[in-house]
Short mmCIF file of the C-alpha atoms (twelve columns), coordinates in Angstrom:
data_MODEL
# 
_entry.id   MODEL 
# 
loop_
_atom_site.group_PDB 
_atom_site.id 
_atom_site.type_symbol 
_atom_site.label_atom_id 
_atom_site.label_alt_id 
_atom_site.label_comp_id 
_atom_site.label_asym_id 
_atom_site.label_seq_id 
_atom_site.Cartn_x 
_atom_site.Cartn_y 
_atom_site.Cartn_z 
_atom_site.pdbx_PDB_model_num 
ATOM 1   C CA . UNK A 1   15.125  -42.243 17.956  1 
ATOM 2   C CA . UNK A 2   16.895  -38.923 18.740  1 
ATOM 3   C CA . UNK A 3   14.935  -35.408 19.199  1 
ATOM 4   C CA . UNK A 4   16.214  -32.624 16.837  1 
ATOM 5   C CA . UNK A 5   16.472  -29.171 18.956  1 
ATOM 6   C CA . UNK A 6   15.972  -26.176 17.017  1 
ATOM 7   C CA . UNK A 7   17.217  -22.928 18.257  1 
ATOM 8   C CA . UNK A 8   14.257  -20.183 17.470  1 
ATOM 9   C CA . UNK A 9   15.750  -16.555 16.766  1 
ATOM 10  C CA . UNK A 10  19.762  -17.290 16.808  1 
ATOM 11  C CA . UNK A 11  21.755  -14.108 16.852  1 
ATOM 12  C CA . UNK A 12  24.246  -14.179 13.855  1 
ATOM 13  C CA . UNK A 13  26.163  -10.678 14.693  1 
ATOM 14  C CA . UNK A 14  29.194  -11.318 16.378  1 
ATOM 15  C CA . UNK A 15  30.109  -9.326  19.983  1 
ATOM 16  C CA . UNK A 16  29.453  -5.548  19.193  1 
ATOM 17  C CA . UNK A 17  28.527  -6.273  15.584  1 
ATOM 18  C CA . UNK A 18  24.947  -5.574  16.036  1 
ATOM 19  C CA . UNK A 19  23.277  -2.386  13.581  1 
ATOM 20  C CA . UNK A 20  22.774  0.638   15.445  1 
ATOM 21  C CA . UNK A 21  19.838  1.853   13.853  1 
ATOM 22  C CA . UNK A 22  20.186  5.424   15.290  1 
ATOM 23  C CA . UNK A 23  23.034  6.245   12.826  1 
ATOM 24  C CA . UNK A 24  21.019  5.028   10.201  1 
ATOM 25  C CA . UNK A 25  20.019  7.736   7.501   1 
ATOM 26  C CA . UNK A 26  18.073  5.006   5.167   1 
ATOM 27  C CA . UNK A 27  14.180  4.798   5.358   1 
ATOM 28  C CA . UNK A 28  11.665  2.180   3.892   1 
ATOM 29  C CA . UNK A 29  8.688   3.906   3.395   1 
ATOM 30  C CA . UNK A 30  5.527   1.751   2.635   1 
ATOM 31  C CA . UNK A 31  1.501   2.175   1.758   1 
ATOM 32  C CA . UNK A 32  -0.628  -0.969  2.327   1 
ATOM 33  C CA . UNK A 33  -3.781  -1.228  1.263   1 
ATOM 34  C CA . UNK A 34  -6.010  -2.885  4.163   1 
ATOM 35  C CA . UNK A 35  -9.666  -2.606  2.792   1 
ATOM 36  C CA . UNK A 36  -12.033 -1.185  0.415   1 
ATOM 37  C CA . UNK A 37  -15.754 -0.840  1.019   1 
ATOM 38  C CA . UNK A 38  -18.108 -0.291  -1.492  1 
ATOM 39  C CA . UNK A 39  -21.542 1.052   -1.545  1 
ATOM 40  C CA . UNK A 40  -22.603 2.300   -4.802  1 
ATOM 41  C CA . UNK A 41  -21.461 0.668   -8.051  1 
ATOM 42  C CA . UNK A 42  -21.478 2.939   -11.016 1 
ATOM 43  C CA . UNK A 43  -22.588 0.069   -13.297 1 
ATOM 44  C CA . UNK A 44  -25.484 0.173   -16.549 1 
ATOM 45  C CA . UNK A 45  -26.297 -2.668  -16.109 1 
ATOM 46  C CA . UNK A 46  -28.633 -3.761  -13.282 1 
ATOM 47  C CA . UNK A 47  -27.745 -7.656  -13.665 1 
ATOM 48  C CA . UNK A 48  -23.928 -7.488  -12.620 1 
ATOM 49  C CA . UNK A 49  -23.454 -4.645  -9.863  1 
ATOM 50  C CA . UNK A 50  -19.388 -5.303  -9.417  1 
ATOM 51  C CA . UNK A 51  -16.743 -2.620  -9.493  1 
ATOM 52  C CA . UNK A 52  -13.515 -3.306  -11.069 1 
ATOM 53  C CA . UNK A 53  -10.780 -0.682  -9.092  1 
ATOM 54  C CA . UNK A 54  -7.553  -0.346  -9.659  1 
ATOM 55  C CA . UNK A 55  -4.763  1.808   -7.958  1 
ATOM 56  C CA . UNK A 56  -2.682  4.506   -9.683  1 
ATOM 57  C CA . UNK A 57  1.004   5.321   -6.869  1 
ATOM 58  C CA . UNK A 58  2.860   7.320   -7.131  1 
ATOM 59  C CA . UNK A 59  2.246   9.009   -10.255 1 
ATOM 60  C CA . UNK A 60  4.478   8.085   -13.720 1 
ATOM 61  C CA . UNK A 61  7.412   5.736   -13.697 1 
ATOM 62  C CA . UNK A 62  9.777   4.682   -16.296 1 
ATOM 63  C CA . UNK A 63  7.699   2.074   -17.784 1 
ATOM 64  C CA . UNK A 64  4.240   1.987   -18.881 1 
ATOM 65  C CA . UNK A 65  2.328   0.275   -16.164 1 
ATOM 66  C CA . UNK A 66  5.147   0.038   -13.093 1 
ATOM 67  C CA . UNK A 67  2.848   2.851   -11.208 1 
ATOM 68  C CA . UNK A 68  -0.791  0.461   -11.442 1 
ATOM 69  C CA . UNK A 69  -1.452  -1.952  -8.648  1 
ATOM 70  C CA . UNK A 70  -2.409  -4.393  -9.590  1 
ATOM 71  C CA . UNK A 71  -0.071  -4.601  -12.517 1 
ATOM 72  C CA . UNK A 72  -2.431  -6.599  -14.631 1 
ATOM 73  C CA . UNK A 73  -6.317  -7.462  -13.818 1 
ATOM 74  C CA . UNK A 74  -8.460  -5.418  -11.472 1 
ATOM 75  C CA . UNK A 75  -9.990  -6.083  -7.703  1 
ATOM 76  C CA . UNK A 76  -13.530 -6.676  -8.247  1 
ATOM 77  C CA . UNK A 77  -16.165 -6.437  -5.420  1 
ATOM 78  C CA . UNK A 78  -19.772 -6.692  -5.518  1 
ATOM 79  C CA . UNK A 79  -21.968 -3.478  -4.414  1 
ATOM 80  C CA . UNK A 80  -22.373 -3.325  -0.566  1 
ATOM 81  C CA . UNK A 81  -19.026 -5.449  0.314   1 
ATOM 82  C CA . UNK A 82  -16.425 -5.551  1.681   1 
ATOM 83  C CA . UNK A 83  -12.731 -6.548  0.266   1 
ATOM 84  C CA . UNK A 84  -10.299 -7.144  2.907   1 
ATOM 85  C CA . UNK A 85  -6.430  -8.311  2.721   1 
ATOM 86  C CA . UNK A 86  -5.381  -11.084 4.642   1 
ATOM 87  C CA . UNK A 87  -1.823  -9.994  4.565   1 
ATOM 88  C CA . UNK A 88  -0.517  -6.181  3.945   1 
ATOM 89  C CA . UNK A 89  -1.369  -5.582  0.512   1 
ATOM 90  C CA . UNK A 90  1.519   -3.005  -0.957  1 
ATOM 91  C CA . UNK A 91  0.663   -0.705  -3.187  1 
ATOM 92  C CA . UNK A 92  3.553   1.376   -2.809  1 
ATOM 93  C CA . UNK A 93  7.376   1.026   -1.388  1 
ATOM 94  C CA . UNK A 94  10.321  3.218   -1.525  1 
ATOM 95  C CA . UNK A 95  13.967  2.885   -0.152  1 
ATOM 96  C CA . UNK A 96  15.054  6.390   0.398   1 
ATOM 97  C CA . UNK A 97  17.812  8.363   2.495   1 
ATOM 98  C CA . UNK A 98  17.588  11.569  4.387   1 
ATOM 99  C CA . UNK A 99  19.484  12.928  6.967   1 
ATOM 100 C CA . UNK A 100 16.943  14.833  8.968   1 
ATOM 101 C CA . UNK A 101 13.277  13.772  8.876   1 
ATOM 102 C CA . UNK A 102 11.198  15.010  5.888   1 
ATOM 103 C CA . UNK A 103 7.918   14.782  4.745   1 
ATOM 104 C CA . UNK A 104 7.043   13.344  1.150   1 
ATOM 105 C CA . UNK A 105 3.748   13.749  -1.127  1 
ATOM 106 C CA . UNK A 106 2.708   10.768  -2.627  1 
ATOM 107 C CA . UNK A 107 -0.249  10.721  -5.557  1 
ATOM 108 C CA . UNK A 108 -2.406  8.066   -5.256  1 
ATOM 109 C CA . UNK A 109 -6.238  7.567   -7.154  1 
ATOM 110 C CA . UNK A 110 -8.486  4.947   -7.168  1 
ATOM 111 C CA . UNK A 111 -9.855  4.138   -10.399 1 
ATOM 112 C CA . UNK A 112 -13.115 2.018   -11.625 1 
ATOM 113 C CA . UNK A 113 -12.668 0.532   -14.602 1 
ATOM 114 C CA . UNK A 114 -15.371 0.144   -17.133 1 
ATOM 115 C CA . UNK A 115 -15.320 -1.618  -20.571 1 
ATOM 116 C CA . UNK A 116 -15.901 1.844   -22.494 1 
ATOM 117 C CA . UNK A 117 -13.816 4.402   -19.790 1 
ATOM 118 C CA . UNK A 118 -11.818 4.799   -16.749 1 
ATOM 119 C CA . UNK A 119 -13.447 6.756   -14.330 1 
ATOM 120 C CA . UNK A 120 -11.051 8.300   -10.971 1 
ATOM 121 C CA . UNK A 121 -13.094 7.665   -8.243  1 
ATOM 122 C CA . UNK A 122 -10.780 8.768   -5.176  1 
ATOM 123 C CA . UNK A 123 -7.631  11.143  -5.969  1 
ATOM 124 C CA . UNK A 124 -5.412  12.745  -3.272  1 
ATOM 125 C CA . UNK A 125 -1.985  13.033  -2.037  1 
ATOM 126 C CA . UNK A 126 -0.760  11.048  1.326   1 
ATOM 127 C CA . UNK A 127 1.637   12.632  3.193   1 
ATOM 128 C CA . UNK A 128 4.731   10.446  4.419   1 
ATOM 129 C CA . UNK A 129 6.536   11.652  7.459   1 
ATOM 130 C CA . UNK A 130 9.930   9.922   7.833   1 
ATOM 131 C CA . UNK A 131 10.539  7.881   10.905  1 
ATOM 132 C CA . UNK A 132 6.756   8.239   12.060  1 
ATOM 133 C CA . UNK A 133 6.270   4.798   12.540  1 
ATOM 134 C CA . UNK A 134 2.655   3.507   11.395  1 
ATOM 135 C CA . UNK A 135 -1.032  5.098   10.993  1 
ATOM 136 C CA . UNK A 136 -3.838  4.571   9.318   1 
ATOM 137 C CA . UNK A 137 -5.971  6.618   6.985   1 
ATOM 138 C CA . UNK A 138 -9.361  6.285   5.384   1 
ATOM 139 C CA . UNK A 139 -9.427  7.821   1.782   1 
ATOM 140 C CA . UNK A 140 -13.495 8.321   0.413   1 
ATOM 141 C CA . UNK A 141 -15.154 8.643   -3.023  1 
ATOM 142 C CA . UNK A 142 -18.336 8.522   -4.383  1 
ATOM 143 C CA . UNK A 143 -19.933 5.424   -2.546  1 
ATOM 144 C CA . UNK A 144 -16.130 3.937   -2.360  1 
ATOM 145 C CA . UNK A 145 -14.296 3.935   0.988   1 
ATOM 146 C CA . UNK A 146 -10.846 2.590   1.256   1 
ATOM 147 C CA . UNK A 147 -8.631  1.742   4.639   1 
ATOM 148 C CA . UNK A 148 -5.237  2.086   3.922   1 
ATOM 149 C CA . UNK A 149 -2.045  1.734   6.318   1 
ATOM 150 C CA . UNK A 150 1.135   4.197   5.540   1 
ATOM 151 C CA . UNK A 151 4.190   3.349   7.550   1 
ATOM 152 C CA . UNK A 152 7.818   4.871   7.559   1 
ATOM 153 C CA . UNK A 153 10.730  3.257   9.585   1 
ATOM 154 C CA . UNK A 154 14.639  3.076   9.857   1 
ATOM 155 C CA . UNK A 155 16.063  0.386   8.310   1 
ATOM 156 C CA . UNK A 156 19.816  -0.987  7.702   1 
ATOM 157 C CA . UNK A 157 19.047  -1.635  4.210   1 
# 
């Protein structure tokens, strides 16, 4: 029986066709959600202490609902854990071109929701500095903490 060989990472550009990134004037600009701790649960009753959160990014879009991660549901987490994503968890992404770097406001709240009202439990505004790479900030609320991960690179895109 005969081994199959499998080449791992084959180029496909040909001689000189690679991109050249530093001509490049696109930018994908991304925020991740990474984790949210909770501490205090804003609940009645005693019996079920979970938060249901949603996100709110990047303020109103065309449609009704294509600002709300997630689009339908909430992320529910008992009082005194923690939720964590296994993979990058986007709440937010954006194609965008500039010429020079620039620096970009984007609206972002965390929201509990309740079967009578909505309450905002973090609002604020993250700064995205084009080209910066990757960093991390920690946004808190009333007994909420959430780890999120805001990253803008070049891209060919």
């Amino acid at each position: 029986m005969s081994r199959r060989v499998y080449v791992k990472g084959k180029k496909t550009y040909a001689k000189g066709q690679a991109p050249d990134l530093s001509k490049s004037n696109r930018y994908q600009n991304i925020i991740s959600l990474m984790s949210i701790r909770v501490e205090d649960v804003h609940e009645t009753s005693p019996i079920d202490r979970t938060g249901e959160f949603y996100f709110e990014v990047g303020g109103k879009g065309t449609l009704k609902h294509d600002y709300r991660v997630p689009h339908q549901g909430t992320v529910n987490i008992k009082e005194n854990l923690t939720y964590s994503a296994k993979q990058d968890f986007t709440l937010w992404i954006e194609f965008d071109e500039s010429d020079k770097a620039k620096t970009k406001q984007i609206p972002i709240k965390l929201r509990e929701h309740d079967a009578t009202r909505d309450d905002t439990v973090i609002k604020s505004e993250i700064p995205i500095v084009y080209g910066s790479g990757s960093k991390y900030e920690v946004l808190k609320g009333k007994g909420v903490a959430v780890k999120i991960k805001v990253s803008s690179r070049k891209t060919r895109f």
